[in-house]
Every structure is written in C-alpha cells, then in structure tokens.
C-alpha positions, 0 to 999 in steps of 0.5 A: 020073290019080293018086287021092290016098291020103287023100281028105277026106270031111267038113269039120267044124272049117273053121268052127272054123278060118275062124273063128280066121282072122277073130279073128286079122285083128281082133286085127291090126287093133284093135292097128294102130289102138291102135298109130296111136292112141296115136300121135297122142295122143302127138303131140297131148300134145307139142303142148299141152304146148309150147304152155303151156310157150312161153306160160309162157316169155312170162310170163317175159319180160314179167315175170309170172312170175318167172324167165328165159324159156328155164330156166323153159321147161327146167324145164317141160320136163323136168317134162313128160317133154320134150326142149327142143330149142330156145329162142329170144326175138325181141323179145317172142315165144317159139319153142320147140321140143321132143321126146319118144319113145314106142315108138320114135317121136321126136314134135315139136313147135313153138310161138310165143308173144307179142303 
C-alpha cells in the first residue's frame, strides 16, 4: 500500500470551517424565505389594492363618485403602480383585473365588485 506523503495530524480549524458551512446554509435559507416573503406580500398588496380600485370603480357606476368606471380604475391603477389589464361592467358589477412586477415575477390579481 501507498502511504500518503502528507498525513494530517491534528484537526484545529474543522470547527472553524464547519462552522462557516452551517452560517452559509442559514444565510441561504433566510434569503430564500425573504425572497418567497416578499412574494406573497407583493402578491397580497395586488390584491387589496384591486380590490379597492374595483370598489372604487363601483362608486363610479352608481354615481357616488364622479367619473366613469374603467378611467377612474386606470387612474388608481396607475397610481398604485398597476397594470389595468382589463375592465369590464356587467349591469351594476365591476370586474377588474390587474398586474404588477417585482423582481422578475408578474403577479395578478382579480376582483368583482357590486350589489
């Protein structure tokens, strides 16, 4: 058999290094979960936020507020940082749907509002 020409004899620093490994792994892990959290709050903020725009829009068409539906959805829209992807009136209810980006991701939402 073939001896190695370098044999270790202690192990000082394998806790130093281990203990580098384990800080890595957490700091993966605290930035996945920051990344998924920050997610679902952009996702969560879509929503609410479509949903006041389409109860807004509903003022409109009831005659509460002034305006016509759709462009007083636009406008909140845009000033919410959203994409109106699309207004629609059926009688007295209002669906609206609408988009964002963060980080690369598109989110969506959808709300209806009405009697």
């Amino acid at each position: 058999m073939r001896e190695s020409s370098r044999s270790i004899e202690n192990d000082t620093g394998a806790g130093t290094i281990l203990a580098f490994g384990v800080i890595i792994m957490i700091l993966g892990i605290f930035a996945a979960s920051s990344f998924f959290s920050l997610h679902l709050l952009a996702n969560t903020r879509a929503q609410a936020t479509t949903e006041a725009i389409a109860l807004a829009a509903t003022d409109a068409l009831r005659g509460v507020s002034s305006g016509y539906p759709c462009i007083v959805a636009k406008d909140i829209a845009t000033n919410s940082q959203l994409v109106l992807e699309r207004c629609r009136i059926v009688g007295f209810e209002v669906f609206i749907e609408t988009s964002s980006e963060s980080f690369g991701i598109v989110h969506k939402a959808r709300a209806r509002a009405g009697p």
